[in-house]
C-alpha positions in Angstrom: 77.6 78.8 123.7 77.5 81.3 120.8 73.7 81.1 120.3 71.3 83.9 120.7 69.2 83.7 123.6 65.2 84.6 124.5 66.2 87.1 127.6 64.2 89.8 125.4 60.5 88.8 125.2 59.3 89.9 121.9 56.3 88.8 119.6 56.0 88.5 115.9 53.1 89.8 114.0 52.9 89.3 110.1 50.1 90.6 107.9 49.8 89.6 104.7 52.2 91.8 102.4 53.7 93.9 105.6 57.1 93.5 106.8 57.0 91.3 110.3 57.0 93.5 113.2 58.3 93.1 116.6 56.4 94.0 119.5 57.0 93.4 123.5 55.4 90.8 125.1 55.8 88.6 128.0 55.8 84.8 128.2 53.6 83.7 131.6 55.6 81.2 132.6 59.1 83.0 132.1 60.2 79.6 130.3 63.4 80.3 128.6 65.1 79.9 124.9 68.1 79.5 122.9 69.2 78.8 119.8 72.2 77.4 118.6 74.9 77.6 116.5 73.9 80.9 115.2 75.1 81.5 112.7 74.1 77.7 111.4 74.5 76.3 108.6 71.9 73.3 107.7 70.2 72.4 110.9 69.3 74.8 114.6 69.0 73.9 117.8 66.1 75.1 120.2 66.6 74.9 123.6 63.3 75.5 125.9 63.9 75.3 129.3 60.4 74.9 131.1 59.5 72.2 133.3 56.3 72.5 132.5 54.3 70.4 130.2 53.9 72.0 127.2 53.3 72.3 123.3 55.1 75.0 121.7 55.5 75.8 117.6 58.8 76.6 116.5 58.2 79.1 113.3 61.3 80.3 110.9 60.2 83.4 109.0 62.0 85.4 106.3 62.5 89.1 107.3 59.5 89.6 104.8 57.4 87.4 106.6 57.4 84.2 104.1 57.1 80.7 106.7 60.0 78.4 105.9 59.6 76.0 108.5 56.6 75.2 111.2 56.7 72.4 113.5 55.1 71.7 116.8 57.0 70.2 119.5 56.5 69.4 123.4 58.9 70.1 126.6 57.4 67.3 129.0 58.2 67.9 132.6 62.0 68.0 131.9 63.6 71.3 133.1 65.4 71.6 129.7 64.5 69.8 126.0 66.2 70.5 123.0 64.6 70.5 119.6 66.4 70.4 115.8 65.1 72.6 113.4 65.8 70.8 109.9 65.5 72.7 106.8 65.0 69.6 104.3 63.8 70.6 101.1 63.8 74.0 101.9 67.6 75.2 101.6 67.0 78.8 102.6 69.6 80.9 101.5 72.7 82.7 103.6 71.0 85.9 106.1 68.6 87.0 108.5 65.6 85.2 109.9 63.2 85.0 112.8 62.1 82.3 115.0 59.3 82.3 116.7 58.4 80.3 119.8 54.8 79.9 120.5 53.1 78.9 123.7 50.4 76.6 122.1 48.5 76.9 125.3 49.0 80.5 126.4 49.3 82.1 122.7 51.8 84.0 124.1 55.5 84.3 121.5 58.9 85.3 122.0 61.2 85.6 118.5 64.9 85.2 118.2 66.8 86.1 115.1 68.9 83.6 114.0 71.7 83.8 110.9 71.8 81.3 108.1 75.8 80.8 106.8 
């Protein structure tokens, strides 16, 4: 499907005036992620396939750790749910960012880069 996909577990950690960081990590209940198109150019998909119900926050950072977007979303008992990330207002500009999916419940995070057009 051309999207980048959450097989590599990985956890983003941003203090205040450092560059984020990526660090390995492992999501309990193994649910799985994609994103899609990437490379997009106003609006990204996020597929979660869990089948469990939960509450996860979708967070797009900058590669120098400013938050663009933040918005909490729930899987339900579905196997798969797919989520739109819209940028309205924010317009960020062509390049790199990260996006990080976080188990509300569990704390745990996983973070896919994702390319802007």
């Amino acid at each position: 499907n051309g999207g980048a996909t959450g097989t590599d577990e990985m956890t983003l950690t941003v203090n205040a005036g450092q560059q984020p960081a990526l660090a390995e990590a492992s999501i309990e209940d193994k649910a799985g992620f994609s994103a899609y198109p990437n490379t997009f150019e106003n609006d990204l998909n996020v597929e979660i396939l869990s089948g469990e119900d939960e509450v996860y926050e979708l967070t797009v950072f900058t590669l120098s750790g400013k938050v663009i977007y933040r918005n909490e979303v729930a899987t339900g008992a579905s196997e798969r749910s797919i989520h739109t990330v819209n940028f309205y207002g924010v317009q960020p500009s062509s390049g790199n960012y990260l996006l990080q999916i976080r188990n509300i419940r569990t704390g745990e995070k996983e973070v896919i880069r994702i390319v802007k057009k």
